[in-house]
C-alpha positions as protocol buffer text, in pm:
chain_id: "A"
residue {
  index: 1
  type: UNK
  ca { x: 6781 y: 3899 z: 1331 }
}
residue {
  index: 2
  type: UNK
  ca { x: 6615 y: 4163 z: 1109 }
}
residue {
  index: 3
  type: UNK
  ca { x: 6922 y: 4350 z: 995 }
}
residue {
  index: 4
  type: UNK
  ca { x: 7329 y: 4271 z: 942 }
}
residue {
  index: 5
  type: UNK
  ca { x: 7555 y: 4448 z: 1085 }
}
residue {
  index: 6
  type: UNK
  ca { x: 7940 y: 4393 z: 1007 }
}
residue {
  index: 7
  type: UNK
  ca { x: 8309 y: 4523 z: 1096 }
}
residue {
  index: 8
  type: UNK
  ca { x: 8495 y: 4381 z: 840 }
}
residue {
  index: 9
  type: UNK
  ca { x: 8830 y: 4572 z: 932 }
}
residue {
  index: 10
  type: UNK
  ca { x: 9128 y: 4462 z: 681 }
}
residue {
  index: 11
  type: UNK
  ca { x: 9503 y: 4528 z: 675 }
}
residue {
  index: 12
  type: UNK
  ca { x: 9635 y: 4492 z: 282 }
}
residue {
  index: 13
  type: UNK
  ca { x: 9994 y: 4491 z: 170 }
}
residue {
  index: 14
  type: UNK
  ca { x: 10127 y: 4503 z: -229 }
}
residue {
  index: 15
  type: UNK
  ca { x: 10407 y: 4634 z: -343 }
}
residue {
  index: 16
  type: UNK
  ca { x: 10482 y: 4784 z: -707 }
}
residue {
  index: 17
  type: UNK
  ca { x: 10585 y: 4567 z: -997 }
}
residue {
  index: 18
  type: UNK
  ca { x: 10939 y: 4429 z: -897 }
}
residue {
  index: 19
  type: UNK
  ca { x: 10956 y: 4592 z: -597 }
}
residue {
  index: 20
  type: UNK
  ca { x: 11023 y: 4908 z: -780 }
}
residue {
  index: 21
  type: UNK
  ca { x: 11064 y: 5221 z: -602 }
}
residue {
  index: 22
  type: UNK
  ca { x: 10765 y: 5387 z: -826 }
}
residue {
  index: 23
  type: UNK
  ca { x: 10557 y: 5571 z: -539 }
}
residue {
  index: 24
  type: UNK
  ca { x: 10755 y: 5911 z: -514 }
}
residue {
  index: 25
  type: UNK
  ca { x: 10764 y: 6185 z: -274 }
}
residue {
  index: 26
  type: UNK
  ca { x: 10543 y: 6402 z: -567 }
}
residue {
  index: 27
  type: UNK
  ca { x: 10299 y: 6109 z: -609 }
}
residue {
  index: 28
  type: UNK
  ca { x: 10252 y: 5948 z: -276 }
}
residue {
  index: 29
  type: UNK
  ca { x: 10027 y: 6236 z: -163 }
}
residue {
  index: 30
  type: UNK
  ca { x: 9751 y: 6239 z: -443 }
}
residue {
  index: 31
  type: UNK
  ca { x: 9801 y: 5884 z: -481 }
}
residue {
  index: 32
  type: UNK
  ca { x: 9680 y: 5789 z: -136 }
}
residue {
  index: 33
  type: UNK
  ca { x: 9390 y: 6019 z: -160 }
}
residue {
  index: 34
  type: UNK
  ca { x: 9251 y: 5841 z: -495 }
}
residue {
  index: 35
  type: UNK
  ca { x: 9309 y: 5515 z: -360 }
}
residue {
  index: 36
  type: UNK
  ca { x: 9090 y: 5589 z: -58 }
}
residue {
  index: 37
  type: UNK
  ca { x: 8817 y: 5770 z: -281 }
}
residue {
  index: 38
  type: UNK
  ca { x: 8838 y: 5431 z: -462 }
}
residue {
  index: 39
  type: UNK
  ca { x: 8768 y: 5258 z: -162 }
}
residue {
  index: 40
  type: UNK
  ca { x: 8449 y: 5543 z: 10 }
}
residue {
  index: 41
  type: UNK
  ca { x: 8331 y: 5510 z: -395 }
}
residue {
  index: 42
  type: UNK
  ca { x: 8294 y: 5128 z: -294 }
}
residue {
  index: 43
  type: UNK
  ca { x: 8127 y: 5220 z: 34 }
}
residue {
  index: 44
  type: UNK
  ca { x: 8402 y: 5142 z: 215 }
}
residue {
  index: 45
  type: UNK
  ca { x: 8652 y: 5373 z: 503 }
}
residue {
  index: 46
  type: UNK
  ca { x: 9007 y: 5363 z: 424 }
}
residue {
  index: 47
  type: UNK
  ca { x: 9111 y: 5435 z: 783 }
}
residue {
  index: 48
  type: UNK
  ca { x: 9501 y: 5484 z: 736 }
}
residue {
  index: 49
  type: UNK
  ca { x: 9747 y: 5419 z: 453 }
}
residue {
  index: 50
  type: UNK
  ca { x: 10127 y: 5410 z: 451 }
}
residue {
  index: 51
  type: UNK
  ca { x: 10383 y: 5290 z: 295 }
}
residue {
  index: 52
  type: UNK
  ca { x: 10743 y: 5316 z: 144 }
}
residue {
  index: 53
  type: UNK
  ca { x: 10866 y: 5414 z: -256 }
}
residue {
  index: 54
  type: UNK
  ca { x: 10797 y: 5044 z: -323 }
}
residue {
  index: 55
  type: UNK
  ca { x: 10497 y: 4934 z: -118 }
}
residue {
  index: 56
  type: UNK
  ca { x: 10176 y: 5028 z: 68 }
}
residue {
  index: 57
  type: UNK
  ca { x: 9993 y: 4930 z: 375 }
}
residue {
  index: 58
  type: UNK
  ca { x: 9621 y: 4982 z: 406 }
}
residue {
  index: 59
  type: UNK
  ca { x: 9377 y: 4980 z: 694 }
}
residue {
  index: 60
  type: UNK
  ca { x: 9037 y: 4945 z: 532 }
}
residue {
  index: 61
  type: UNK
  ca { x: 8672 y: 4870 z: 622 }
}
residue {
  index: 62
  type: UNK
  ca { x: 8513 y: 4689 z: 366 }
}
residue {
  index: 63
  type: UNK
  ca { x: 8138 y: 4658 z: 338 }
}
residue {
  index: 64
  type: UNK
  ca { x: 7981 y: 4334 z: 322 }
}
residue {
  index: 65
  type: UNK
  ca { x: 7922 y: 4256 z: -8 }
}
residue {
  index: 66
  type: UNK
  ca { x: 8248 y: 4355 z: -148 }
}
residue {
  index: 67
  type: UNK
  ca { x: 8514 y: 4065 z: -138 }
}
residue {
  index: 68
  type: UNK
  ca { x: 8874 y: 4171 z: -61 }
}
residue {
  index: 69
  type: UNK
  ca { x: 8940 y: 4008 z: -405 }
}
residue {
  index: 70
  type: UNK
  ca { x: 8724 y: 4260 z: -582 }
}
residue {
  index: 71
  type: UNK
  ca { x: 8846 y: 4551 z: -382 }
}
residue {
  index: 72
  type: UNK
  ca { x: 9167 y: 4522 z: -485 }
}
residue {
  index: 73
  type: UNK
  ca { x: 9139 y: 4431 z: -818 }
}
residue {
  index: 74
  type: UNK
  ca { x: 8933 y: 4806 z: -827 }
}
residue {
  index: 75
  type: UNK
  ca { x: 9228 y: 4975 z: -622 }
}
residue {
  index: 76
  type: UNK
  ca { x: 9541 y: 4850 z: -785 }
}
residue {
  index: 77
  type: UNK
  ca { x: 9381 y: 4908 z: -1133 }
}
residue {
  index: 78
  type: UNK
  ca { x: 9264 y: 5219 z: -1107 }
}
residue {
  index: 79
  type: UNK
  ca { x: 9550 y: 5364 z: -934 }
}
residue {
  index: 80
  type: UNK
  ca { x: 9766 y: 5267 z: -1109 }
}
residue {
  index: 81
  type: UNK
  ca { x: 9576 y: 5392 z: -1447 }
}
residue {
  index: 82
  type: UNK
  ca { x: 9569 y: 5730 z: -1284 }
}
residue {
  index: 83
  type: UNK
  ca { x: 9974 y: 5705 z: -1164 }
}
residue {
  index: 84
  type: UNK
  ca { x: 10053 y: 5633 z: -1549 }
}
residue {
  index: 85
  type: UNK
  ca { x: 9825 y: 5941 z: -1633 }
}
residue {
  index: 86
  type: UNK
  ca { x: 10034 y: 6176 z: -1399 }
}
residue {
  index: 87
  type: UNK
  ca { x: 10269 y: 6432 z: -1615 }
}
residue {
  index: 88
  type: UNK
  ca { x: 10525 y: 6378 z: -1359 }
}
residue {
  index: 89
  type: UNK
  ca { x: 10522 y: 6013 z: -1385 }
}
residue {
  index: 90
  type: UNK
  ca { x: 10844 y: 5929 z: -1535 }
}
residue {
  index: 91
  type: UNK
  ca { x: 10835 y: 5550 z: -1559 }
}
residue {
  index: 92
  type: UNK
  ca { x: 10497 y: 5282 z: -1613 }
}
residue {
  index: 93
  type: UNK
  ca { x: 10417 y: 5246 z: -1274 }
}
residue {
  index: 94
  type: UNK
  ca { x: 10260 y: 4902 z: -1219 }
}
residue {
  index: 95
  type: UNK
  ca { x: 10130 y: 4689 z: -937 }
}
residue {
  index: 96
  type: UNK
  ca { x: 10259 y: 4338 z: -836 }
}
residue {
  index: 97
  type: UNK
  ca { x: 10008 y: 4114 z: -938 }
}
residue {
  index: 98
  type: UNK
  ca { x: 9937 y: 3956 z: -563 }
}
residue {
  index: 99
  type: UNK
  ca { x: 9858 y: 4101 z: -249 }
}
residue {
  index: 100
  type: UNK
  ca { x: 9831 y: 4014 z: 184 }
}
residue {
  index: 101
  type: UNK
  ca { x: 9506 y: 4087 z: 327 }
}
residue {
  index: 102
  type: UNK
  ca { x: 9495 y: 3993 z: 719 }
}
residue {
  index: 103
  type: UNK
  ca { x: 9146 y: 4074 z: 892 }
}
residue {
  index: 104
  type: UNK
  ca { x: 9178 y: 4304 z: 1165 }
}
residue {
  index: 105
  type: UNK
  ca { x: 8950 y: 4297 z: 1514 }
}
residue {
  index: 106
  type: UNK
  ca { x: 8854 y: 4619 z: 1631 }
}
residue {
  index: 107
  type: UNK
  ca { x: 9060 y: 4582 z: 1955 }
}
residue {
  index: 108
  type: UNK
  ca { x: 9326 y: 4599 z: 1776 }
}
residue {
  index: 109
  type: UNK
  ca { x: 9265 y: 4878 z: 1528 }
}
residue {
  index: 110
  type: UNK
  ca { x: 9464 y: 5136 z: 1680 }
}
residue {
  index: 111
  type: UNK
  ca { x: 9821 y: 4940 z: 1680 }
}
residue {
  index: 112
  type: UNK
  ca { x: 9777 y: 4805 z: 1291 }
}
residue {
  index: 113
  type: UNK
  ca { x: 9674 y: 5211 z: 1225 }
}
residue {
  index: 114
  type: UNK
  ca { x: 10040 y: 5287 z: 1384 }
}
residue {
  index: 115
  type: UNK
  ca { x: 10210 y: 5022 z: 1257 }
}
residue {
  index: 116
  type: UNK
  ca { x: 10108 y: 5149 z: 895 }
}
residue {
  index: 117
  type: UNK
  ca { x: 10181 y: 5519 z: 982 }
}
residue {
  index: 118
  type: UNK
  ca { x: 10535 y: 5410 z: 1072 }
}
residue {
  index: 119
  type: UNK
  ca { x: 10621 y: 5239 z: 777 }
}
residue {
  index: 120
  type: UNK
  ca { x: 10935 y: 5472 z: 714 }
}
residue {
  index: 121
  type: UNK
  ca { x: 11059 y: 5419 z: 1067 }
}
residue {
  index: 122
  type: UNK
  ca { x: 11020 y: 5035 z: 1022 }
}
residue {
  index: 123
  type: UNK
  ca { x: 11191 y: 5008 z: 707 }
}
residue {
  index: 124
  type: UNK
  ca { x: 11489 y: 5199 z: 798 }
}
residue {
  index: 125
  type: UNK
  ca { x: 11590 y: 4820 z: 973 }
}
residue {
  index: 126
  type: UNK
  ca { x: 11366 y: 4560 z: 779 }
}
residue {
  index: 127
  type: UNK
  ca { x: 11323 y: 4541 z: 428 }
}
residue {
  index: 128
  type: UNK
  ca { x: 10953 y: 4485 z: 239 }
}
residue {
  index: 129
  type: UNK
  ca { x: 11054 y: 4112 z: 194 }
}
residue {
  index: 130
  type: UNK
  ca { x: 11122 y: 4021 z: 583 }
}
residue {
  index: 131
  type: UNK
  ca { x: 10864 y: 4310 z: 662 }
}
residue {
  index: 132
  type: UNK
  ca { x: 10573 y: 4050 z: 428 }
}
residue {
  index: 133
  type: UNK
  ca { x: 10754 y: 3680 z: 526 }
}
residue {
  index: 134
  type: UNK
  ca { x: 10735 y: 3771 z: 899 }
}
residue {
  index: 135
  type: UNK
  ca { x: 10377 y: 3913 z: 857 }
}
residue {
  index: 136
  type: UNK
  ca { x: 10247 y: 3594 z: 672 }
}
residue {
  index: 137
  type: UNK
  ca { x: 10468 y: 3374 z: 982 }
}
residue {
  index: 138
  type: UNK
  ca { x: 10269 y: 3581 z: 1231 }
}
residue {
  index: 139
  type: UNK
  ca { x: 9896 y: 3538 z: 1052 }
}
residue {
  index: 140
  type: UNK
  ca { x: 9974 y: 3182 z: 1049 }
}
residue {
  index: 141
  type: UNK
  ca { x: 9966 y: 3190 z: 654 }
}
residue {
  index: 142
  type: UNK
  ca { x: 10149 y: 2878 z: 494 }
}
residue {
  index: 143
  type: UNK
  ca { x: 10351 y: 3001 z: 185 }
}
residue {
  index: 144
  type: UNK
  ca { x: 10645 y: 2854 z: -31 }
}
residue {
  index: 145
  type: UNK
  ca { x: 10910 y: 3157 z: -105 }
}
residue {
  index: 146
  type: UNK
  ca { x: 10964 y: 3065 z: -417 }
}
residue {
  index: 147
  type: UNK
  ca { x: 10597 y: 3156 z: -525 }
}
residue {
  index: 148
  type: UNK
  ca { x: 10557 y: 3518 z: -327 }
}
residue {
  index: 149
  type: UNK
  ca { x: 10815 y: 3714 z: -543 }
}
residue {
  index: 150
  type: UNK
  ca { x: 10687 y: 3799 z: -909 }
}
């Protein structure tokens, strides 16, 4: 084969330092848009983005020769360099150091692109700690509790 040709669809999760409701109602806005010119300044599509005051979902394509590792070293850095930069940030707004990352087939796109636009709806009954544990259960990703929290 002559050329490559990749998909590389990705659903992220992180939540703010301590689970801190940091991502207000005057931030959320401009803060999703930088984070997805972060991501097309990488090559990459953010394709939908969501969240609550103390987390956020994305649905990103990633080009190939961008690891998810470096991706979101670049997002949560810069983000968060630009939230602390905001006059109407109030408090250092900070990123938990980890992250989830599940990979994403195409097929099934659509339903991780409405699972992220609900995330209000959702949390309303499940907090961001079930919401993650139950997420790494259904990727079949092995984890001890005691390590997931910082």
């Amino acid at each position: 084969m002559s050329a490559t040709f990749t998909n590389l669809l990705y659903h992220i999760v992180f939540s703010t330092k301590h689970r801190q409701p940091l991502i207000t109602t005057t931030l959320k806005e401009e803060l999703y848009k930088y984070m997805g010119g972060i991501i097309r300044g990488e090559g990459g599509t953010l394709l939908e983005i969501g969240g609550t005051p103390d987390h956020i979902h994305l649905l990103a394509r990633f080009k190939a020769d961008q690891s998810v590792a470096h991706m979101l070293q670049l997002i949560k850095a810069n983000s968060s360099k630009w939230a602390n930069e905001q006059p109407q940030q109030n408090s250092r707004f900070a990123w938990q150091i980890g992250y989830a990352a599940f990979s994403v087939s195409e097929s099934q796109a659509p339903s991780v692109k409405d699972y992220v636009q609900r995330q209000e709806d959702h949390h309303r009954r499940n907090s961001f700690q079930e919401e993650l544990l139950a997420l790494l259960r259904k990727h079949a990703i092995d984890y001890d509790e005691r390590y997931v929290w910082d």
